[in-house]
VEXVEX-150232 format. One record per residue: x, y, z of N, C-alpha, C in turn. Coordinates in steps of 0.02 Angstrom, whole numbers, plus 50000, padded with zeros to 5 digits. Layout:
% residues N
XYZXYZXYZ...
% end
This chain:
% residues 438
502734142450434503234141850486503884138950457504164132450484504764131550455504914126650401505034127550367505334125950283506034122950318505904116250301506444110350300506784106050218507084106750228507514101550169507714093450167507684089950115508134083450138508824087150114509244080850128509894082550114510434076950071510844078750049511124072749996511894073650057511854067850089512494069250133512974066850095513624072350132514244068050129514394063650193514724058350170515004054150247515364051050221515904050550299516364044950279516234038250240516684035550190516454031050145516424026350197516114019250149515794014650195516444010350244516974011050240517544008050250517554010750347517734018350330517904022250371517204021550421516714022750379516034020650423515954016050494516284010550452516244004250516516824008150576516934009450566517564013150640517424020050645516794021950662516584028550648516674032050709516844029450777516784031050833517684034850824518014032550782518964036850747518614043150736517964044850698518084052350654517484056050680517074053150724516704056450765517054064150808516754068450818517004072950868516504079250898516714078950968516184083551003516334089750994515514095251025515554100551020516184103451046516634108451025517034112851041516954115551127516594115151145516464120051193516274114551279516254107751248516014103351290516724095951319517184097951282517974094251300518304096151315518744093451365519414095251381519874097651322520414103151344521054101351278521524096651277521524092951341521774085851339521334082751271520594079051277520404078751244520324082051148520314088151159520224090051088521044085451058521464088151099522044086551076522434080851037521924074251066521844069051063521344068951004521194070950979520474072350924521044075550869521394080250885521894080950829522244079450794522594077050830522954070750810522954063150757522204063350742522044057650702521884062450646522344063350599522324067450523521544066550497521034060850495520464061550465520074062550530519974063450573519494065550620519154074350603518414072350577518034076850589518304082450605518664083650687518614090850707519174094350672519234092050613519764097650559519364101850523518944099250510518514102250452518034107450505517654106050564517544109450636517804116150662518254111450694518624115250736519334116450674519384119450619520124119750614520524124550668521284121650654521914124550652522334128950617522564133350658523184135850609523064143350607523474147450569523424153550535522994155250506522774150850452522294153650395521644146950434521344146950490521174139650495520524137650447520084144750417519884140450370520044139650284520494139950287520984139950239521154132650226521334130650290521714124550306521184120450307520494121450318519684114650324519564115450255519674120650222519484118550120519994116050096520564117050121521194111450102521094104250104520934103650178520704097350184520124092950172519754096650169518914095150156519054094150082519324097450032519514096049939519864087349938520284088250000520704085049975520284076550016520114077550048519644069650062519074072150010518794075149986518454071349911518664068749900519194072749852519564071349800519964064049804519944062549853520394053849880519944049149919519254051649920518714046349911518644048550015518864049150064518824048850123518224051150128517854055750113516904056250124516734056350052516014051450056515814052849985514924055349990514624055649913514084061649935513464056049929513194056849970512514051549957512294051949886511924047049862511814047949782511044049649805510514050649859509954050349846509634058849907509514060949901509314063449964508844063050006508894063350078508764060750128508474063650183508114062450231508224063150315508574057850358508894062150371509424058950418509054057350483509164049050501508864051650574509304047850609509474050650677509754051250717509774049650785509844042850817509644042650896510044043350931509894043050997510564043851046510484040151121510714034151129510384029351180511004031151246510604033351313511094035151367510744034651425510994032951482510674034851548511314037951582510714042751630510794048751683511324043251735511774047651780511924043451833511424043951893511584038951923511234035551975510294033451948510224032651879509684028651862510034023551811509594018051842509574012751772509244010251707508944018251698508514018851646508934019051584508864015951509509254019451480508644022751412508924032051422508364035251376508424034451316508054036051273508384036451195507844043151160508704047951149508324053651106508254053951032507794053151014507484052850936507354059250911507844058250853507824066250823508004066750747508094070050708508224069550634508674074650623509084073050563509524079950539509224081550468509004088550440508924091350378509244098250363508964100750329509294107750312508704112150335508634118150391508104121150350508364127750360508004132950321507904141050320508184143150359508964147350364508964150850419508744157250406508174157250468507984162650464508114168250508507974174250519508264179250548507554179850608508084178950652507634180850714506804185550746507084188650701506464194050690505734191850656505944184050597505414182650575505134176650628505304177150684505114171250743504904164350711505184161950689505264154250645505654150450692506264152750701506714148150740506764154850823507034152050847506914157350915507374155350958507674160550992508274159151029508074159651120508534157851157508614156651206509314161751251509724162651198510374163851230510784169751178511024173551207511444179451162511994176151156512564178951075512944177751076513614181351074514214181851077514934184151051515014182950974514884189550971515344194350897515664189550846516164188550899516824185250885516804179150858516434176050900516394168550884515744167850818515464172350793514944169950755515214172950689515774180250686516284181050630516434175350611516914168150661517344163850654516764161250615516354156450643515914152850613515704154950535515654160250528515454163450469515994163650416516374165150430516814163650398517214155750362517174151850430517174145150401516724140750369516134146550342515684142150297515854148150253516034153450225516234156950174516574153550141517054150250164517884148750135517424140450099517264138250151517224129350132516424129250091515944132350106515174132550090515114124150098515104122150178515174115350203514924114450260514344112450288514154112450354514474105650415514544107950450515074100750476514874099150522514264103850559514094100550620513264102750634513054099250651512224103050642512034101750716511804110650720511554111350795510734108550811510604110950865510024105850874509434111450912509134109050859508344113650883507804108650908507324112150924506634107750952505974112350944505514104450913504684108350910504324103750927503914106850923503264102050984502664099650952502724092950936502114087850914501894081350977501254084450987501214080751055500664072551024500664073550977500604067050931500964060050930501734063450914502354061650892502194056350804502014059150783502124057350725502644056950689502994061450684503964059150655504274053650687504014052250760504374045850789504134039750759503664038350723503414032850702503964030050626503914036750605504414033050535505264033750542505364038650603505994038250618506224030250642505634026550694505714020950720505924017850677505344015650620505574010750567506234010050526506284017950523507044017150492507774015550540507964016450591508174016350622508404008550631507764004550611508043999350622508653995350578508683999550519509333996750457509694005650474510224002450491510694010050522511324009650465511374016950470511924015650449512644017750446512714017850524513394017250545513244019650597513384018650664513324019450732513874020250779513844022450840514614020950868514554018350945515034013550961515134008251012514794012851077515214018751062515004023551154515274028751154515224035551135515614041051130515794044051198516094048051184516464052651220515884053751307515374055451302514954057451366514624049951382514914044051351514464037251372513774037251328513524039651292512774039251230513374034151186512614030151142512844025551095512444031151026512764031950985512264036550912512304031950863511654032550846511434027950802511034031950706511494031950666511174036150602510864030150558510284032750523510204030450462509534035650423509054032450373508994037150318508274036950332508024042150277507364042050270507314044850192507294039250144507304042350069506634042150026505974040150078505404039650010505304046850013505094048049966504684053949953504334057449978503544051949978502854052950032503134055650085503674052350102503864052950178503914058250183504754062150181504904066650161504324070050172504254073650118503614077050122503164078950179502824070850213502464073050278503044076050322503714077250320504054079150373503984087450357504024087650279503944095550285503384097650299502844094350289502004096650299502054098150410502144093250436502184094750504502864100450526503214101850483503744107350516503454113050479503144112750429503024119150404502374122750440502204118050513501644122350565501934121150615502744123650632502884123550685503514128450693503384132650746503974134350765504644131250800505274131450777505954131250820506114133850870506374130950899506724133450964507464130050970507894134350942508704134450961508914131651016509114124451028509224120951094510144123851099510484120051051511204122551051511464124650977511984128250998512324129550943512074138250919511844141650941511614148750934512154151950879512894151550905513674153250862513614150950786513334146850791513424141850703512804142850662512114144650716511554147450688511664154850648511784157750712512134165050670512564166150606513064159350622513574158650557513214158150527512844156350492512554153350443511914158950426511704164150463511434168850436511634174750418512234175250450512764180550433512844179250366513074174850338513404173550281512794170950220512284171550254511534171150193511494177850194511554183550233511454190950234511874192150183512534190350194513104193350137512744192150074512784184550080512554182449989511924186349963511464186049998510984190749967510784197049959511594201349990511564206649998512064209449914512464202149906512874206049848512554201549788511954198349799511564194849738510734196749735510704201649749510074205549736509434201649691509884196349656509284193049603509144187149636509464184149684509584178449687508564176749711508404169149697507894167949715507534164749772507884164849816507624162849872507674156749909507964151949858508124143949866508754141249842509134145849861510044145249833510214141449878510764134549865510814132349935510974135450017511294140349975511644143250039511094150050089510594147750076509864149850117509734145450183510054138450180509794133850219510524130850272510154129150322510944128450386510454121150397511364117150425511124109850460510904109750533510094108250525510044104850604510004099250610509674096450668509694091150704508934094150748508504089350725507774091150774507504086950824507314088650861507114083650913506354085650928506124081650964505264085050977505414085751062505284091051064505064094751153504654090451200504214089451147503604082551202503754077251222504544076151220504684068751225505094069051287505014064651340505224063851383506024062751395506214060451328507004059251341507454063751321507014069151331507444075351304507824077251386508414076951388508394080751470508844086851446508954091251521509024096451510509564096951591510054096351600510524095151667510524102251686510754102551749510944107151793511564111751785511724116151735512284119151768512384122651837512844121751884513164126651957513624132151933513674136051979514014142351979514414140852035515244140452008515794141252059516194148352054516104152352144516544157352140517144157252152517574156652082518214159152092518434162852155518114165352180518384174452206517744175552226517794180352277517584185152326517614192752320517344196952279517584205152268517744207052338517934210152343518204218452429518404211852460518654206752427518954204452514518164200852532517864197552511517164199952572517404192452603517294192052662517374184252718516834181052705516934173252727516394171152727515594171852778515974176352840515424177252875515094182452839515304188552803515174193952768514624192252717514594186552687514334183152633513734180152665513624177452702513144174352717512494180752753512934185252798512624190452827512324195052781512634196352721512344198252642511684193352614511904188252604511294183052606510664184752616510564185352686510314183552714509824188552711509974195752692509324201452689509014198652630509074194652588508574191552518508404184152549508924182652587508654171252569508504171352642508314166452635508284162252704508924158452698509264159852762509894153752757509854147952806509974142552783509774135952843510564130952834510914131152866511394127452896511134119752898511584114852834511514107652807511994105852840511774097252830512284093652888512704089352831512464088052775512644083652720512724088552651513424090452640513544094452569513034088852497513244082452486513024077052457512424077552444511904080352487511474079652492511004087052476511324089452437511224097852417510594096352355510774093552315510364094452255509734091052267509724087352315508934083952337508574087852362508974093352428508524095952470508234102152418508644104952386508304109452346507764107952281507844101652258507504096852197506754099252198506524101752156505884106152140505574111052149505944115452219506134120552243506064126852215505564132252180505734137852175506254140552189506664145752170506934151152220507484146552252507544142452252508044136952295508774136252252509284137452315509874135252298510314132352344510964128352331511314125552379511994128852385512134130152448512724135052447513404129352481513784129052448514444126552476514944131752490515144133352555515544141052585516104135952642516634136552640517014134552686517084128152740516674123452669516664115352695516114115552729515604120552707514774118952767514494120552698513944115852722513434116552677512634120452684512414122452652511874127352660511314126952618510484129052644510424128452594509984135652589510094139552538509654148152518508854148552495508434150852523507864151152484507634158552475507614160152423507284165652411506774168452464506714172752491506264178252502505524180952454505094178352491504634178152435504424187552426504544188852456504214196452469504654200152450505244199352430505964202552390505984203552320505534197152297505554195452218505464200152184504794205152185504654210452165505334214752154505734215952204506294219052169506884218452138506584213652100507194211152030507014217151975507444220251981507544227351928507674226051851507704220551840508194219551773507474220451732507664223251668507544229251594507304218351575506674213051593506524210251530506144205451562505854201551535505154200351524504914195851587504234193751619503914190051668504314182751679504364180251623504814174251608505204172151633505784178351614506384176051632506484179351725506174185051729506044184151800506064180251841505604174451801505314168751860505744162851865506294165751832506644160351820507484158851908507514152551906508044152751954508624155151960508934156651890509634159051859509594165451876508904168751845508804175551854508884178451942508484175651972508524176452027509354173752060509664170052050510374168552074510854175452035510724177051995511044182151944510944188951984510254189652000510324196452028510204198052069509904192352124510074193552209510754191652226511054187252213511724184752229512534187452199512354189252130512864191852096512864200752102512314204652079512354209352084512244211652157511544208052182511504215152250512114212252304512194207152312512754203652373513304205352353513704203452300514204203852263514444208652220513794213752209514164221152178514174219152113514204214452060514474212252001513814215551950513644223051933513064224151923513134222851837512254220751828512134220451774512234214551721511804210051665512094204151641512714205651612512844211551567513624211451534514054210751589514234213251632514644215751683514954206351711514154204351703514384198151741514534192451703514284193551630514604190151590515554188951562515774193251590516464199251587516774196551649516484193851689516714193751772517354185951761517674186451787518374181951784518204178751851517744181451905517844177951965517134171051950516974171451895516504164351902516474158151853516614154951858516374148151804515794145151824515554140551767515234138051772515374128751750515014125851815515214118251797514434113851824514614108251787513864104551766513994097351824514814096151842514784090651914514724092951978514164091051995514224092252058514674089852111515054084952117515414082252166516254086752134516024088652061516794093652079516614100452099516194103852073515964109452127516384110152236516024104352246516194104252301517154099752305517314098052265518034096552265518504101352277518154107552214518674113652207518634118852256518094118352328517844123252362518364119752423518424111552431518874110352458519484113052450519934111252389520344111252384520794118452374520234125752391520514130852364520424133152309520314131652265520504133452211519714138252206519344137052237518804141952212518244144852298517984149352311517884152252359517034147452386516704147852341515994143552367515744141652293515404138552296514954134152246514334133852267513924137952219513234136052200512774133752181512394129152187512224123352170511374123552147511184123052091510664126652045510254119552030509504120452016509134114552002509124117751919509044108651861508794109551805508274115451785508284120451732508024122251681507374117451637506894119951644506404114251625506254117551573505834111851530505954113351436505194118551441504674117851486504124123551492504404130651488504964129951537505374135951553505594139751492505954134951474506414136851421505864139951352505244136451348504724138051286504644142351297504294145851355504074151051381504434158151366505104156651384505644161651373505634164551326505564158751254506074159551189505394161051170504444161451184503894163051154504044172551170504184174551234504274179251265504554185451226505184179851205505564184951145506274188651188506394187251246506774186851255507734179851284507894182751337508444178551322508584175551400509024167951404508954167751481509804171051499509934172151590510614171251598511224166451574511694167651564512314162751515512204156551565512264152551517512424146551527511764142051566511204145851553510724142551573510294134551570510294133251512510284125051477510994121951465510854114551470511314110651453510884103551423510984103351373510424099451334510764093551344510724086951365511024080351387510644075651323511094070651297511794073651287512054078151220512394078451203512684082951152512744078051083512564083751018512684077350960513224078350957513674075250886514214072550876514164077450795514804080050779514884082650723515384075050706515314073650629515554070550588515054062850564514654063950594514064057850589513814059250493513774065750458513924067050421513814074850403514044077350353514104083950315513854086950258513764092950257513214094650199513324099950152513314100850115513624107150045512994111150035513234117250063513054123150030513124127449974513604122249921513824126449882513424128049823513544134949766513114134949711512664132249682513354125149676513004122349616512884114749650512514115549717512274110249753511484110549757511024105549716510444105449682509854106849752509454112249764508994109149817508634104449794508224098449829508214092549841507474094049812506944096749850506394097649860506254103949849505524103449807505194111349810504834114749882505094119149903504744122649955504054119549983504054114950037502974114950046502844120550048502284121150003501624127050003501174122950042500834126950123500384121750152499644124950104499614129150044498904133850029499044127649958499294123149943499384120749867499024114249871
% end
């Protein structure tokens, strides 16, 4: 199964370290541009090397990435390692606070087809060219996405614990309120048992699908114009971040669906009278009070339409005619069912491309702005969706197929710049391959 690596990081030197919460920076896809903007602005912050700028922008992250070597701003671990990684946060309205335990290494990207790592979600062309490209130019990993496998043991948590306790470098409170906490894992033995338990387990792609691809796109190239090459070149292996599935502090939030827009004009009485040949519709007295009544709910959703609140339940005797071309799974899933009783048969918006393409919908993860923007105009009704559960999600990605966009939201998000990793040539792998037959 999966073939893991340690890694000889780069990171900010120890200086820059202590103020690490300056060069920290979040996923691309999860900030404001108020925010990013504010992230730009500080010349050594992480999201250069990330997210570059500019014309040539990765042109401009090997510019800069040479040039903090070369002037000491990240330097390269002398030993190689597992990185491990926590992330201490509570949910609102609990006073629990969780902590997700997880590790960063290198391993295999492998190509989908050899079901090692396994996806959840399709991606854009476009965005996985970009990615690909900005590890062509730099051969520099800058942000490591985050997968999950399932040891219902938890054995990696035991030596992650211990280390954890000498960190080394943490930050006050980032950006979503989590405190992250890094430090190492350099014996050997160790090591080792980490590859012995990943090398009988499959991945599952939590985030980052765009940067997964990058990174196999650009192992395709190399071994397409190095025919000799042997199999353990660095640039075979992409940065994750692992977490174990069995652990309770993994959460997984709710994205909602807000409609922009209404196709033909349709009214709001029009909409509900559409409804209503698939759901049951029941007239709520408390909008606030949407995500409770539906909370474990099959088939259940909460409708916000013209300052009333509602709440939809599937039609159990309808289900059968979900037409869509893929597997029992994702059928059974709530997205699926909001996707193609609500979007296509009510709304006309046929088919997942069609609706992926659609300008009349976003998607948002607050609920109290959902219902802000339904006030205020700016958007026609808000739909209001229960969590994606990680059974769900296994099930899917065993299935072999994919869920509707924007289905997971893995709480909370890591942090690119905690540290960075070289793919390049003449960057030594660390470790020989586990053979589990040796």
């Amino acid at each position: 199964m999966a073939e893991i690596q340690p890694i000889r990081a780069w990171r900010y030197n120890a200086g820059l370290s202590q103020r690490i919460d300056e060069y920290v920076s979040p996923l691309f896809d999860v900030v404001s541009a108020k925010q990013r903007e504010l992230l730009y602005q500080n010349p050594l912050n992480s999201i250069h090397l990330s997210v570059p700028r500019g014309d040539d922008a990765a042109g401009e992250a090997l510019r800069r990435l040479t040039e903090w070597q070369q002037s000491g701003v990240v330097e390269q671990d002398a030993l190689a390692g597992i990185y491990v990684y926590y992330q201490y946060f509570r949910l609102a309205g609990s006073q629990r606070e969780y902590c997700r335990k997880g590790f960063m290494c290198h391993i295999r990207a492998y190509d989908w087809a050899e079901k090692v790592v396994l996806r959840h979600e399709n991606t854009l062309p476009t965005a996985v060219n970009d990615r690909a490209e900005l590890l062509a130019r730099t051969q520099f990993q800058t942000s490591a996405t985050h997968g999950l496998y399932r040891d219902e043991d938890f054995e990696l948590e035991r030596y992650c614990d211990e280390a954890i306790l000498d960190p080394l470098c943490q930050t006050e409170e980032d950006y979503q309120g989590a405190r992250d906490v890094l430090a190492v894992i350099q014996d050997a033995t160790v090591i080792r048992r980490f590859q012995e338990v990943l090398s009988q387990r499959q991945v599952i792609l939590a985030d980052g699908h765009h940067r997964y691809e990058g990174s196999l796109a650009y192992r395709q190239a190399r071994m397409a114009a190095e025919p000799n090459h042997n199999g353990h070149e660095p640039w075979h292996y992409h940065l994750m971040y692992l977490t174990n599935a069995a652990a309770d502090d993994l959460r997984i939030l709710p994205t909602h669906r807000l409609l922009l827009e209404l196709p033909g004009n349709i009214t709001d009485a029009e909409l509900l009278e559409r409804l209503g040949q698939w759901f049951t519709v029941t007239s709520r007295e408390d909008a606030f009070a949407l995500p409770e009544i539906i909370a474990g709910k099959p088939w259940a959703f909460g409708l916000y339409l013209g300052g009333q609140p509602y709440k939809l339940r599937l039609k159990p005797e309808v289900h059968d005619q979900l037409a869509w071309d893929t597997t029992p799974e994702v059928k059974a899933l709530d997205l699926t069912v909001l996707h193609y009783f609500v979007l296509e048969r009510v709304l006309g918006i046929v088919g997942p491309d069609a609706q992926r393409q659609w300008s009349g919908i976003t998607y948002v993860r607050n609920f109290p702005e959902c219902l802000q923007r339904v006030d205020s105009g700016e958007a026609r009704a808000a739909i209001i969706t229960n969590e994606v559960t990680m059974d769900e999600v296994e099930r899917v990605c065993q299935s072999g197929a994919v869920m509707p966009p924007k289905s997971t939201f893995f709480y909370p998000k890591t942090l690119g710049g905690l540290l960075f990793t070289s793919i390049r040539d003449d960057e030594p792998v660390p470790y020989a391959p586990f053979n589990p037959g040796l």
